[in-house]
Backbone as JSON Lines, residues from 0, in Angstrom:
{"i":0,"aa":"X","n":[83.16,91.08,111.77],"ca":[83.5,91.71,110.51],"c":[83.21,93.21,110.54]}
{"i":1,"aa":"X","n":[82.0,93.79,110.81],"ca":[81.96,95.24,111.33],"c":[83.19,96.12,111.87]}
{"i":2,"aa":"X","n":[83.34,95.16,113.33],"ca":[84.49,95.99,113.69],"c":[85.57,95.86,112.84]}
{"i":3,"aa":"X","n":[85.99,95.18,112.01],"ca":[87.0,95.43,111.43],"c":[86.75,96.44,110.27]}
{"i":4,"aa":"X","n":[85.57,96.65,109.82],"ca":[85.63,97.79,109.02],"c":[85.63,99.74,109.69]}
{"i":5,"aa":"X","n":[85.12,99.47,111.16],"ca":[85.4,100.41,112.03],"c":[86.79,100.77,112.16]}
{"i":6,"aa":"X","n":[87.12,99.4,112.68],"ca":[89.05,99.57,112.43],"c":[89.55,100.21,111.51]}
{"i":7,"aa":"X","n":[89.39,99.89,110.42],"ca":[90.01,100.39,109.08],"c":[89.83,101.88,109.21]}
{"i":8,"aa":"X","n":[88.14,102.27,108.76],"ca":[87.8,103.59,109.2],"c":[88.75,104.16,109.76]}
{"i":9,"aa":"X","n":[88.62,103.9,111.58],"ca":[89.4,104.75,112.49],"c":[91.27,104.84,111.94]}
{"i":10,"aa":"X","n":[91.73,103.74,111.19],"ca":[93.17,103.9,111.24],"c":[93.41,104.63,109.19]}
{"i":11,"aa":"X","n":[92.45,105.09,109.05],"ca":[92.49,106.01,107.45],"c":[92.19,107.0,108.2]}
{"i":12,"aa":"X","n":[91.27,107.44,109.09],"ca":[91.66,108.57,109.35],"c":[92.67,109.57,110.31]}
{"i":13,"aa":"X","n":[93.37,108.09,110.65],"ca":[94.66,108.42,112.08],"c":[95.54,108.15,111.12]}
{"i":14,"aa":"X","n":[95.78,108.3,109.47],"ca":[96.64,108.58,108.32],"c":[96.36,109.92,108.27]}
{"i":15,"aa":"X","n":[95.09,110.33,108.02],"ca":[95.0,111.61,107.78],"c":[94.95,112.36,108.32]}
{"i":16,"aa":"X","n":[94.97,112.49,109.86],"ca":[95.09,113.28,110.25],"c":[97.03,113.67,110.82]}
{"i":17,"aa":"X","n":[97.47,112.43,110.13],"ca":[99.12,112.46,110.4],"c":[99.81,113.36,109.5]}
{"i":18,"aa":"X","n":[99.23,113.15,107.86],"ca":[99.4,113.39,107.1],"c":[98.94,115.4,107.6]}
{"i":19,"aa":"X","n":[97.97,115.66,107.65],"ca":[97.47,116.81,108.26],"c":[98.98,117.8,109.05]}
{"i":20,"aa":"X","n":[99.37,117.1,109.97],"ca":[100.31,117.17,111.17],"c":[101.55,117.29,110.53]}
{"i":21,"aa":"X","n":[101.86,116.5,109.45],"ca":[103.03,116.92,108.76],"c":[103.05,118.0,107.7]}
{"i":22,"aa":"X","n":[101.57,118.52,107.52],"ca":[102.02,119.12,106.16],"c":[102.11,120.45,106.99]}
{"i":23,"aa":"X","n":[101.07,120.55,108.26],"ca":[101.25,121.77,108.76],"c":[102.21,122.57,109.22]}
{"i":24,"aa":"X","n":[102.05,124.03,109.14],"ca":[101.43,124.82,108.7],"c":[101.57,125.42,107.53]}
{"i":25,"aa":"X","n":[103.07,125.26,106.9],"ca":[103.37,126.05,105.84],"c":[102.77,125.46,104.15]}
{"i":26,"aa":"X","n":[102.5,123.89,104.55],"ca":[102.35,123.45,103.42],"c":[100.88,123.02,103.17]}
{"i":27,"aa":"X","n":[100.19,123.93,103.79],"ca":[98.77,123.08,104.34],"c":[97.66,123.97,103.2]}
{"i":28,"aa":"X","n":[97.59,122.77,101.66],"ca":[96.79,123.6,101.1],"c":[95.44,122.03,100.01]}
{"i":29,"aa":"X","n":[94.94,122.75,99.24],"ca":[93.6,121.51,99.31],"c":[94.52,120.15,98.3]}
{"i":30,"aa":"X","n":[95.42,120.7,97.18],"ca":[96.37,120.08,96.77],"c":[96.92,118.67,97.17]}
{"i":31,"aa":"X","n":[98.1,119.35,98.0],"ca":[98.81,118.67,98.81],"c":[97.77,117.67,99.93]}
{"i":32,"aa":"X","n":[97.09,118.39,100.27],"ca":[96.29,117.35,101.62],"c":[95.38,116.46,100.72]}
{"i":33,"aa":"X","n":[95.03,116.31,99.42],"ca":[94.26,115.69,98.73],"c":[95.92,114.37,98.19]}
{"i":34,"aa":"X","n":[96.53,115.07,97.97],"ca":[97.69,114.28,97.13],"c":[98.1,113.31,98.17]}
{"i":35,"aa":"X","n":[98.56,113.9,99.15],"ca":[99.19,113.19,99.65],"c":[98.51,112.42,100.58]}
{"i":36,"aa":"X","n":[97.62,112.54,100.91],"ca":[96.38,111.59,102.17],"c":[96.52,110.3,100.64]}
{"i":37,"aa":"X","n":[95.79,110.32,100.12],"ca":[95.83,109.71,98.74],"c":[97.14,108.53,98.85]}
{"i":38,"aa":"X","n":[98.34,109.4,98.49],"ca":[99.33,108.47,98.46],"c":[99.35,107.62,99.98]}
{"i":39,"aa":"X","n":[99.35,108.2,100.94],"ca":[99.6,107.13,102.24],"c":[98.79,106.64,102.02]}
{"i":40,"aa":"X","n":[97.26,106.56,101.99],"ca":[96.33,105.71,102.16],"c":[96.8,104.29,100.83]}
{"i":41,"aa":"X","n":[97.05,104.72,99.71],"ca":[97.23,103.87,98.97],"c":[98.39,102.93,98.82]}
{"i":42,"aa":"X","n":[99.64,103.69,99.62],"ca":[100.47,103.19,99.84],"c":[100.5,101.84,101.01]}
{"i":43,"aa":"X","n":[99.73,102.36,102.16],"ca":[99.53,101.39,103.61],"c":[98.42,100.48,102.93]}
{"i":44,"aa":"X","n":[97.4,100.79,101.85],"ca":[96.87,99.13,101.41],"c":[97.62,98.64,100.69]}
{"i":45,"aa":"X","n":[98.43,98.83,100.22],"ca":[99.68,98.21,98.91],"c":[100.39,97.32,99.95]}
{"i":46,"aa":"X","n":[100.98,97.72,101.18],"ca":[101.71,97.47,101.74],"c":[101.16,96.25,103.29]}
{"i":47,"aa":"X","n":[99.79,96.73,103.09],"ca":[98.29,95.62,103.75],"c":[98.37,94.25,103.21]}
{"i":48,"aa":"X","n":[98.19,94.71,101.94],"ca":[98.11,93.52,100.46],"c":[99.16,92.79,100.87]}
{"i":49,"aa":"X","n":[100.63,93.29,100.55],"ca":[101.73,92.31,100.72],"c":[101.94,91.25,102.08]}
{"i":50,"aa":"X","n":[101.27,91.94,103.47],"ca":[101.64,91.49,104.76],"c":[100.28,90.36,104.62]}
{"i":51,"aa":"X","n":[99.22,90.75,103.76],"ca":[98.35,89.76,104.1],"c":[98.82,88.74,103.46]}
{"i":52,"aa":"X","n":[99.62,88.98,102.04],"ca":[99.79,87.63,101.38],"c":[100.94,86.62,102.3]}
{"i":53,"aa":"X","n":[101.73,87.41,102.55],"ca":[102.65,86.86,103.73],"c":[102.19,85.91,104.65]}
{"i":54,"aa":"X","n":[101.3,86.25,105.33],"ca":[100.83,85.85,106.32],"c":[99.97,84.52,106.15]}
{"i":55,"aa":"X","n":[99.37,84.7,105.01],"ca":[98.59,83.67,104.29],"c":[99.36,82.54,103.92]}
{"i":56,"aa":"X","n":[100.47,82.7,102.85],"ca":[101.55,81.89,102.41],"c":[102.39,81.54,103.93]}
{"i":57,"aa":"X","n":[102.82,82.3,104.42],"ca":[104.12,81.87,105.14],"c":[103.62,81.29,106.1]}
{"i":58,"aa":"X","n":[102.79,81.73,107.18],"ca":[101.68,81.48,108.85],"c":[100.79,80.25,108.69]}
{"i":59,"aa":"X","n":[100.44,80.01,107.15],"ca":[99.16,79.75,107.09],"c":[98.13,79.89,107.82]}
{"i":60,"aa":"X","n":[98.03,81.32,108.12],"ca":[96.36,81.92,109.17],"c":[96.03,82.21,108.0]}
{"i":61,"aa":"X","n":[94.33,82.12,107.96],"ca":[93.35,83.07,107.42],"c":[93.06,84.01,108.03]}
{"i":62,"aa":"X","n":[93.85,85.24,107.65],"ca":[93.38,86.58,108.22],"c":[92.81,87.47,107.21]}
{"i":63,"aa":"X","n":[91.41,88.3,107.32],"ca":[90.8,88.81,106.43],"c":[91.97,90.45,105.96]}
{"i":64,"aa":"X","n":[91.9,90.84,104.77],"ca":[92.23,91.8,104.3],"c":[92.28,92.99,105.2]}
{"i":65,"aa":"X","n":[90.56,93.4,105.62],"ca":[90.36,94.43,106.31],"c":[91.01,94.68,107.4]}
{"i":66,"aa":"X","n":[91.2,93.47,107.86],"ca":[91.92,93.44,109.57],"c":[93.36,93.82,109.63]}
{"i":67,"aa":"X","n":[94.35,93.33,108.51],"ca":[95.46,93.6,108.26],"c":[95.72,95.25,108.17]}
{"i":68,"aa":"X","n":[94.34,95.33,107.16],"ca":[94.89,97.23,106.55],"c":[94.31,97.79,108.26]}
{"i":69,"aa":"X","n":[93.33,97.35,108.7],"ca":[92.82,97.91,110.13],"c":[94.03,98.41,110.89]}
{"i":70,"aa":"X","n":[94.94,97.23,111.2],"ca":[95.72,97.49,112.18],"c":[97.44,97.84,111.88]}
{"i":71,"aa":"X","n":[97.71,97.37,110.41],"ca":[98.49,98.52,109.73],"c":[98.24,99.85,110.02]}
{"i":72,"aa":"X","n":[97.08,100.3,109.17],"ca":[97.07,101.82,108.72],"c":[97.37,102.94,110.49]}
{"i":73,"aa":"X","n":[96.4,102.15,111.26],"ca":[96.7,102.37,112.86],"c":[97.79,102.9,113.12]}
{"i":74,"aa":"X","n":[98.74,101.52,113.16],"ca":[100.32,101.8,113.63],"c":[101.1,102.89,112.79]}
{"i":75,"aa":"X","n":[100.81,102.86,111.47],"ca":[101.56,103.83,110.62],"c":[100.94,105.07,111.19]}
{"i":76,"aa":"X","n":[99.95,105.29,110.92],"ca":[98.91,106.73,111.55],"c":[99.28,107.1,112.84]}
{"i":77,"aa":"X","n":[99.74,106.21,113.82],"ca":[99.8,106.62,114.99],"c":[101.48,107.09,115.08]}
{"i":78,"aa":"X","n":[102.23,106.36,114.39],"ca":[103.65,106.68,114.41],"c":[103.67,108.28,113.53]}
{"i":79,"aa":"X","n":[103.05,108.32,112.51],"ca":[102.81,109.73,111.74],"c":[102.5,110.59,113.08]}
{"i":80,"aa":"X","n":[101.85,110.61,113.99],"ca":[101.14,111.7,114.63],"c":[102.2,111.98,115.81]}
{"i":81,"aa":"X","n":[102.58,111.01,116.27],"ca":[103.43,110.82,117.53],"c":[104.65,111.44,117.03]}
{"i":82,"aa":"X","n":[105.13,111.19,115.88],"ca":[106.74,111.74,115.68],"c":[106.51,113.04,115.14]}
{"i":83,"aa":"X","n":[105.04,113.84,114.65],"ca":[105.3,115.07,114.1],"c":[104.62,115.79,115.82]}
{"i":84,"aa":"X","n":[104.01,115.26,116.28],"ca":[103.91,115.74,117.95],"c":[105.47,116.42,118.44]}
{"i":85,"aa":"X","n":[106.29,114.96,119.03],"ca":[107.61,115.15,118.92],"c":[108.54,116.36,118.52]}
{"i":86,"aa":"X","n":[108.43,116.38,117.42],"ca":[108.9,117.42,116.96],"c":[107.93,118.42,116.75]}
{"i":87,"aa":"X","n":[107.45,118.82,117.32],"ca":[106.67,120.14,117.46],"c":[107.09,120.63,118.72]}
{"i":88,"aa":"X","n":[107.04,119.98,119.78],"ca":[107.73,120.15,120.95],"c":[109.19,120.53,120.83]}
């Protein structure tokens, strides 16, 4: 259970630092990086919530909450960083 709250940790802040990556440089102010970290983060547990209920109903696994948003927020965070990389190049 720990590590899955490590997980989580590490993949909120591989949101924010995506979120970071996109706003930079022109749009990079306390505002916006407050607003919008905010919305992804709240958006990828909204969107945690739904895959867990899924998974629950449809799989019938018991998979805990945390683990879902863990390895969600990850993949979204990591696709945020990788495609504003990308295009920076």
């Amino acid at each position: 259970m720990r590590l899955d709250k490590i997980n989580a940790f590490g993949g909120t802040f591989i949101l924010i630092c995506g979120v970071l990556l996109y706003l930079s440089p022109d749009n990079l102010n306390a505002n916006s990086i407050l607003i919008q970290s905010a919305g992804i983060i709240g958006i990828s547990y909204l969107v945690s919530v739904l895959i867990h209920f899924f998974i629950r109903k449809q799989m019938n696994k018991d998979v805990e909450l945390v683990t879902v948003y863990a390895w969600y927020s990850s993949l979204v965070g990591l696709a945020i960083v990788i495609t504003e990389i990308i295009s920076l190049i």
